[in-house]
DRENDO-1510 file (C-alpha; in Angstrom, 1 decimal, always signed):
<recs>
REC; n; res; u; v; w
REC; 1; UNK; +0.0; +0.0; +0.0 .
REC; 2; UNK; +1.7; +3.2; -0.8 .
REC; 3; UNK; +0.5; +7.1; -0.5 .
REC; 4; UNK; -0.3; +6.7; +3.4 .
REC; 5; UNK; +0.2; +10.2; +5.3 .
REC; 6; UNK; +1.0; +10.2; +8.9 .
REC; 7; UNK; -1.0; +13.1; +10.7 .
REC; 8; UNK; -1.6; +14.2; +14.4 .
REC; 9; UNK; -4.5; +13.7; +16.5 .
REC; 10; UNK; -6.9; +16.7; +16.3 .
REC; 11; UNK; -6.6; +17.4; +20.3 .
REC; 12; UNK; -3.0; +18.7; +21.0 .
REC; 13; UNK; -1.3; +16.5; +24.2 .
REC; 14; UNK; -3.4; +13.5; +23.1 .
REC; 15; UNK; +0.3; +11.9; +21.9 .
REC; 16; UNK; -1.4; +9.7; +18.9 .
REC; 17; UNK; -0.7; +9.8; +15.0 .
REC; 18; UNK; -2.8; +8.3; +12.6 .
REC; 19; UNK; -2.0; +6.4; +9.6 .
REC; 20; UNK; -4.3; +7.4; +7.0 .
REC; 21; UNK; -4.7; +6.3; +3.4 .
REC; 22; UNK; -5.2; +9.4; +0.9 .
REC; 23; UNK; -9.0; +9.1; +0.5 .
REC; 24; UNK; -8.5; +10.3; +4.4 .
REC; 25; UNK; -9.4; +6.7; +6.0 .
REC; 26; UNK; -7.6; +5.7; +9.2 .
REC; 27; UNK; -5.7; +2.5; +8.7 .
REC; 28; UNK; -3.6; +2.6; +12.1 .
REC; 29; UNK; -2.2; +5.1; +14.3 .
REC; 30; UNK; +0.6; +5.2; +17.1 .
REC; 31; UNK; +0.1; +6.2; +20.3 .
REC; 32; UNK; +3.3; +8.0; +21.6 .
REC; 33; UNK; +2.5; +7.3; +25.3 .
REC; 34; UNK; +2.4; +3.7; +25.3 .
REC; 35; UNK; +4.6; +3.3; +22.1 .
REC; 36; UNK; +1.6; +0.8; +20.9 .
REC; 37; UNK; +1.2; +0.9; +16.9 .
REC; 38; UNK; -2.5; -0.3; +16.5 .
REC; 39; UNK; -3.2; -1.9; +13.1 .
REC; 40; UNK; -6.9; -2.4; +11.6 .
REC; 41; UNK; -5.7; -5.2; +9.1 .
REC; 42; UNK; -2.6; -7.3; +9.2 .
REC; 43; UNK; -1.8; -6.9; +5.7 .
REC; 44; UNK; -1.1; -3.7; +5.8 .
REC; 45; UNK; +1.5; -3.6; +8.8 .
REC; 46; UNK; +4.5; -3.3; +6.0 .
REC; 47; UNK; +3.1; -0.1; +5.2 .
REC; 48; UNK; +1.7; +1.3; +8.0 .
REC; 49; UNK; +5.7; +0.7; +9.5 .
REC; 50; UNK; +7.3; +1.9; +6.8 .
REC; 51; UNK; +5.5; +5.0; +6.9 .
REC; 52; UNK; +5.9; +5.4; +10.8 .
REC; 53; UNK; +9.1; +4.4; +11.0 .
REC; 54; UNK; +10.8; +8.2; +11.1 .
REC; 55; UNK; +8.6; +8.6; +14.5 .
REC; 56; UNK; +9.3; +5.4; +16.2 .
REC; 57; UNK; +11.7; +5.2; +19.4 .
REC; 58; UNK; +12.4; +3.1; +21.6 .
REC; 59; UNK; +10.7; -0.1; +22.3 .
REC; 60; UNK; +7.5; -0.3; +21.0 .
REC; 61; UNK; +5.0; -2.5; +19.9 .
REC; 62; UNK; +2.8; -3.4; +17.0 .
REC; 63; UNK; -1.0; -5.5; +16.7 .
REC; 64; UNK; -4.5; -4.9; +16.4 .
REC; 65; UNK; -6.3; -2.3; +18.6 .
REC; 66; UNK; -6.6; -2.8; +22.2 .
REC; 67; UNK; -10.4; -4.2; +23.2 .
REC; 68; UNK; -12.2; -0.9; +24.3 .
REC; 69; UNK; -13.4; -0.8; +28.1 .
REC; 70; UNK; -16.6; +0.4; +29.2 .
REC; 71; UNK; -16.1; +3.5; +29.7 .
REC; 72; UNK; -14.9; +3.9; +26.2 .
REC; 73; UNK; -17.8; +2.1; +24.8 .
REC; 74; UNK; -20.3; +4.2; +27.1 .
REC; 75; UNK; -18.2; +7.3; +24.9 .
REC; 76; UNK; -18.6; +5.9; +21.7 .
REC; 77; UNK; -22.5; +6.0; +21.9 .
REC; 78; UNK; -23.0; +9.6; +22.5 .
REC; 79; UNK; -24.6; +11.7; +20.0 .
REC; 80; UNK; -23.2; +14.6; +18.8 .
REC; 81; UNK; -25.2; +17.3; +20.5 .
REC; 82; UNK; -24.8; +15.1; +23.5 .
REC; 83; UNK; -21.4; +15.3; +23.8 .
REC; 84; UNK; -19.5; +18.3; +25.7 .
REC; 85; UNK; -16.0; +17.0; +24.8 .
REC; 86; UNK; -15.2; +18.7; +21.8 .
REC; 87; UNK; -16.0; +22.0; +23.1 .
REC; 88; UNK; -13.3; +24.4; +22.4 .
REC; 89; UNK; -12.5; +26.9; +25.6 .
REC; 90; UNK; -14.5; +29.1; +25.4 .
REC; 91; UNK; -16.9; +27.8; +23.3 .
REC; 92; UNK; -19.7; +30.4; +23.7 .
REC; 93; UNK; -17.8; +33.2; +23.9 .
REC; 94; UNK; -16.2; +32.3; +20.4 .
REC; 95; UNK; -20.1; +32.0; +19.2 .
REC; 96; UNK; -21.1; +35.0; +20.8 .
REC; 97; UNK; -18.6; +37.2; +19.1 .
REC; 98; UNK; -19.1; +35.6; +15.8 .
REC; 99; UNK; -23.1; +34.9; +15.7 .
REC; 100; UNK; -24.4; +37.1; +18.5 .
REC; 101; UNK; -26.4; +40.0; +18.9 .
REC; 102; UNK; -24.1; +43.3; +18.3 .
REC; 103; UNK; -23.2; +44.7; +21.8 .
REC; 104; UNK; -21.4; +47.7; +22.6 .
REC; 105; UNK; -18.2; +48.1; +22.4 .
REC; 106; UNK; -16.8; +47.8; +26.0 .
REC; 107; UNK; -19.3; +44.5; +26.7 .
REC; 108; UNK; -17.2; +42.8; +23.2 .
REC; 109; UNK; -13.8; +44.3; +24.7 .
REC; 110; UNK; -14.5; +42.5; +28.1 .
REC; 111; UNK; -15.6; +38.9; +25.8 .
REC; 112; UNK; -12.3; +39.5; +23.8 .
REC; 113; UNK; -10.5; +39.6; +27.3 .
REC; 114; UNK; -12.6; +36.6; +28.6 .
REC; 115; UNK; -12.5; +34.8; +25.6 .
REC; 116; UNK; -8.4; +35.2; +25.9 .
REC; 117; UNK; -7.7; +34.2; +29.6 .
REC; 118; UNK; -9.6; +31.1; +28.9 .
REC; 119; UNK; -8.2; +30.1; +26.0 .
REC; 120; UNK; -4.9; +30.3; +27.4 .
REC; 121; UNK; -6.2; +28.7; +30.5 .
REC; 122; UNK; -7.8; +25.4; +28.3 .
REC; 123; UNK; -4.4; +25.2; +26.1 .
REC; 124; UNK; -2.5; +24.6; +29.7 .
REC; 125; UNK; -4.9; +21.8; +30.3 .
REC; 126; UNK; -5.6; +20.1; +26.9 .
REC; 127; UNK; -1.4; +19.5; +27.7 .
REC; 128; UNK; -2.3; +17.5; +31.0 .
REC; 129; UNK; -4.1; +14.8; +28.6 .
REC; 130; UNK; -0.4; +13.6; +27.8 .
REC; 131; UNK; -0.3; +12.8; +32.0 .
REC; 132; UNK; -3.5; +10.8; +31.9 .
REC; 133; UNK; -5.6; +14.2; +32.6 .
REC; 134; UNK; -9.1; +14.8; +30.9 .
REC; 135; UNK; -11.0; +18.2; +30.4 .
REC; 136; UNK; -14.1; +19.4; +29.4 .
REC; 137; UNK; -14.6; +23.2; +28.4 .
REC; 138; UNK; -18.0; +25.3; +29.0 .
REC; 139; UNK; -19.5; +22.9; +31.1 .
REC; 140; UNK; -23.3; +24.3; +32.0 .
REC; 141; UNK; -25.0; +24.7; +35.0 .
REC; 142; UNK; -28.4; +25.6; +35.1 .
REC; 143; UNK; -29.2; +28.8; +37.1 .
REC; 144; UNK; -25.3; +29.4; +37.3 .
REC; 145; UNK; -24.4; +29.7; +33.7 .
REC; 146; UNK; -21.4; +28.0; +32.4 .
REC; 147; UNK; -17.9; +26.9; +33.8 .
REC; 148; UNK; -15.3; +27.8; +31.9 .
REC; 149; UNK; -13.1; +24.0; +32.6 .
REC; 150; UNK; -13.7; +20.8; +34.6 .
REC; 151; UNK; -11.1; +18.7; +34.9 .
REC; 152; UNK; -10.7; +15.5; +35.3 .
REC; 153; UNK; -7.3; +13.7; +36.6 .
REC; 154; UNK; -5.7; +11.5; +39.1 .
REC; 155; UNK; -5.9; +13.5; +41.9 .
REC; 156; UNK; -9.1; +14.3; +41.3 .
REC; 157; UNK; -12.0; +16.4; +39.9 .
REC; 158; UNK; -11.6; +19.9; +39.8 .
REC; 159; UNK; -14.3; +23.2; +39.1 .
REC; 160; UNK; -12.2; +26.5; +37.0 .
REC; 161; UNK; -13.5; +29.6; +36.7 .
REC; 162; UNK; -11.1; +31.6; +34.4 .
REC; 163; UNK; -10.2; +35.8; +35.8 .
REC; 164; UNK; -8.6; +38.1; +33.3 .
REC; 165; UNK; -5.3; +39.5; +35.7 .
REC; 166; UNK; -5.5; +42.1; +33.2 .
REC; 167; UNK; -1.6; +42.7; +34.3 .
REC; 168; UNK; -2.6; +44.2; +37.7 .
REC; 169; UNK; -2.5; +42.9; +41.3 .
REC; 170; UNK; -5.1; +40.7; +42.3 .
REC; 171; UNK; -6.6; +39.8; +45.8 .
REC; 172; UNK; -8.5; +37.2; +46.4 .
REC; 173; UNK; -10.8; +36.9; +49.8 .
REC; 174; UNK; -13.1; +34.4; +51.1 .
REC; 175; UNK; -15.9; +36.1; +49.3 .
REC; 176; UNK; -14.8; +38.9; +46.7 .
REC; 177; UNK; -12.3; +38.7; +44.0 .
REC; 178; UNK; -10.7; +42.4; +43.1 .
REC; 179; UNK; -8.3; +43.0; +40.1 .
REC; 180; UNK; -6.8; +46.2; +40.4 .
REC; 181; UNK; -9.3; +49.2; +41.1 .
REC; 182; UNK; -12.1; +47.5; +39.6 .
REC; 183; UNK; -15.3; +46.7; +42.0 .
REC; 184; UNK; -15.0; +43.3; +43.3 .
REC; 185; UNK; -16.6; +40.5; +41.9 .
REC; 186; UNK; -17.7; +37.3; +44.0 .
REC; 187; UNK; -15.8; +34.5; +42.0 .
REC; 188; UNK; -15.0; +32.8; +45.3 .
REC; 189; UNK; -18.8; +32.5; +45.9 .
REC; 190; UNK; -19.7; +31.6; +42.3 .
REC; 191; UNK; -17.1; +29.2; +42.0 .
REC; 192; UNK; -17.6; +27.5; +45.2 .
REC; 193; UNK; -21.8; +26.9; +44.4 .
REC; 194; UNK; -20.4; +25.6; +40.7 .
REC; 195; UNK; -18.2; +23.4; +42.6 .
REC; 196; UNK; -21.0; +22.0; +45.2 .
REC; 197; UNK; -23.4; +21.5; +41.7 .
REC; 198; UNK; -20.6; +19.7; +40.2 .
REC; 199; UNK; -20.5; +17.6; +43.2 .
REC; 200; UNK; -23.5; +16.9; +43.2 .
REC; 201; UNK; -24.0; +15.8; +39.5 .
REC; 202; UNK; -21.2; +13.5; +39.2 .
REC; 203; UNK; -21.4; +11.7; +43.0 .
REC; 204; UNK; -18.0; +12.5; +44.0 .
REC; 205; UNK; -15.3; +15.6; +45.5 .
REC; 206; UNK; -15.3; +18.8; +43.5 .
REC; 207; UNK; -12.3; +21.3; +44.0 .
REC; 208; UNK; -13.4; +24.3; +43.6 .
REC; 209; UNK; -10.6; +26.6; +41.6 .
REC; 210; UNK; -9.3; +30.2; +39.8 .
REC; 211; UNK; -7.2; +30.3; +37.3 .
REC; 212; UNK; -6.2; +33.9; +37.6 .
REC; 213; UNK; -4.5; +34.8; +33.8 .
REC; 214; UNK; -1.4; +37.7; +33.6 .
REC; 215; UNK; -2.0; +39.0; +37.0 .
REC; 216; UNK; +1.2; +41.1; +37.5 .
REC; 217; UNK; +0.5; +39.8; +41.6 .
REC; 218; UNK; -1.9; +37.6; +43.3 .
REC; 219; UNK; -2.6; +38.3; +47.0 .
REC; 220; UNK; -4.4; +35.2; +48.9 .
REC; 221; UNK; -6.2; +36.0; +52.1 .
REC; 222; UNK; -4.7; +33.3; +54.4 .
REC; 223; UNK; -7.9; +32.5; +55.8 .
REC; 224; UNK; -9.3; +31.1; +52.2 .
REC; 225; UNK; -8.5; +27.5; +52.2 .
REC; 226; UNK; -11.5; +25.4; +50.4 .
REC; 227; UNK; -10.6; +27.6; +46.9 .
REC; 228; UNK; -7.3; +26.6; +44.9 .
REC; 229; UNK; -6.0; +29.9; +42.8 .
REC; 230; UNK; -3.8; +28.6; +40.1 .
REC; 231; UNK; -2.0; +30.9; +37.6 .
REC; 232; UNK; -0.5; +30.2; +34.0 .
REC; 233; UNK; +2.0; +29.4; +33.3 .
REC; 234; UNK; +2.2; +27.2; +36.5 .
REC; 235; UNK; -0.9; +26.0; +36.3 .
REC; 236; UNK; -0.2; +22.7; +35.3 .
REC; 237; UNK; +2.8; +22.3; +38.1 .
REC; 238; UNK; +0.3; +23.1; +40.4 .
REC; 239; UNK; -1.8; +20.8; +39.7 .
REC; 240; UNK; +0.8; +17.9; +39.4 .
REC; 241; UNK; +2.1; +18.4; +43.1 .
REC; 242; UNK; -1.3; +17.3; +44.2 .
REC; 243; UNK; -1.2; +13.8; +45.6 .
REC; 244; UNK; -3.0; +11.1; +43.4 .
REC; 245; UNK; -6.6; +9.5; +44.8 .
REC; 246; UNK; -8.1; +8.2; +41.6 .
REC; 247; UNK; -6.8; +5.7; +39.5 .
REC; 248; UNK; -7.4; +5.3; +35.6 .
REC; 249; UNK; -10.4; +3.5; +35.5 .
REC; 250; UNK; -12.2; +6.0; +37.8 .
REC; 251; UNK; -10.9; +8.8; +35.5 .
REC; 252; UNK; -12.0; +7.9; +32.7 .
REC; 253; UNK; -16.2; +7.1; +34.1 .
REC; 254; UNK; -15.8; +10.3; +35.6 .
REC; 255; UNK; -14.8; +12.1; +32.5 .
REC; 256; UNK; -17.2; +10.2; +30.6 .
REC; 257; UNK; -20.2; +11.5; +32.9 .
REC; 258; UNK; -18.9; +14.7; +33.1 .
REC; 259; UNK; -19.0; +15.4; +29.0 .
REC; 260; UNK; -22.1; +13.9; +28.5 .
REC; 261; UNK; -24.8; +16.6; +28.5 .
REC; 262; UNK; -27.8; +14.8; +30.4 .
REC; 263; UNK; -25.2; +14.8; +33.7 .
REC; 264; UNK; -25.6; +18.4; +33.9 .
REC; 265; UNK; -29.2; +19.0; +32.0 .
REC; 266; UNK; -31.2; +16.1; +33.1 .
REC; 267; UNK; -34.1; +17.0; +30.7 .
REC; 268; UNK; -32.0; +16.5; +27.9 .
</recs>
């Protein structure tokens, strides 16, 4: 078989190429992490090498694809408009400026400036899907609109709301949230109900969190403790000094519930 092009994964941090033939069909693909090269057909494993063979290192190995678990299954089977997982960060925001109703021009400035702290925020952890971490953007919450990130990882299941820093200082306090001289908002509050909600919908721990983007200095009142303020681009340190309580399986049912729309809109 010849013309086979070898092409990423469409999620960045996934670690996977595909194999495909030129009429755009997947015949295999390689998954970095594992160093596993999963072929559809045995016939075609001559090709499929030759035409991995400038990204192969190391050990690996080659054979047909692994048997899917349940949780992957459970995934397989949701509809489009059912699923949450291919939601880009800041999904709505993205529509809103594009689609949505013209508003003035200091309520699209403050979008842009959303739209940009989460981005930056959801590109940090898309990269913790190479350390066995799974995220879903825009998450909604009925009566509390949408959260910006939930992730999903081994030490757990954490709720994001993304702040613009705007390059100022920013001080956070049990209740209010103040970026430079602008009035204070009550992220803490919001964040911590999104978390409970969160909680409750998937049966298990939510860690409620900030992710405070290009604040020139973040100030912590020493008496907030149940909120975790995280800060690109340490964000995803942060996160990895956190002791491990779930273990693969669990991550992967969680993260299935959790981008499945009927967890979090039950009429749907």
């Amino acid at each position: 078989m010849s013309g086979l092009k070898v092409l990423p994964s469409g999620r960045p941090g996934r670690g996977r190429l595909y194999v495909n033939r030129p009429d755009g069909l997947a015949v295999a693909w390689y998954d970095r992490r594992t160093n596993r090269i999963s072929v559809l057909s045995d016939d075609q494993r001559e090709a499929v090498l030759a035409a991995l063979r400038p990204y192969l290192s190391g050990d690996w190995t080659i054979g047909p694809p692994p048997v899917p678990t349940a949780a992957e299954l459970r995934r397989l089977h949701l509809a489009p408009d059912r699923d949450l997982a291919p939601n880009r960060p800041g999904e709505a925001l993205l529509g809103e400026l594009a689609y949505g109703a013209q508003a003035g021009g200091r309520a699209r400035h403050r979008m842009r400036r959303q739209l940009a702290a989460s981005l930056r925020t959801g590109a940090e952890l898309d990269l913790l899907e190479a350390e066995d971490w799974r995220v879903v953007h825009d998450v909604p919450l009925p009566g509390l609109g949408l959260l910006d990130h939930l992730l999903v990882g081994p030490p757990g299941v954490f709720a994001l709301r993304t702040v613009p820093g705007r390059r100022q200082r920013a001080q956070v306090g049990d209740l209010l949230l103040t970026v430079g001289r602008a009035a204070p908002t009550p992220d803490p509050r919001w964040i911590r109900r999104a978390a409970a909600r969160a909680s409750r919908a998937l049966a298990c721990p939510v860690t409620p969190a900030l992710s405070l983007t290009d604040a020139s200095r973040v100030e912590v009142a020493p008496t907030l403790r149940d909120v975790l303020i995280l800060q690109p681009p340490t964000l995803t340190t942060a996160l990895g000094t956190i002791p491990p309580t779930l273990k693969p399986p669990d991550v992967e049912t969680l993260f299935t519930a959790a981008r499945t729309t009927s967890t979090w809109l039950p009429d749907r």
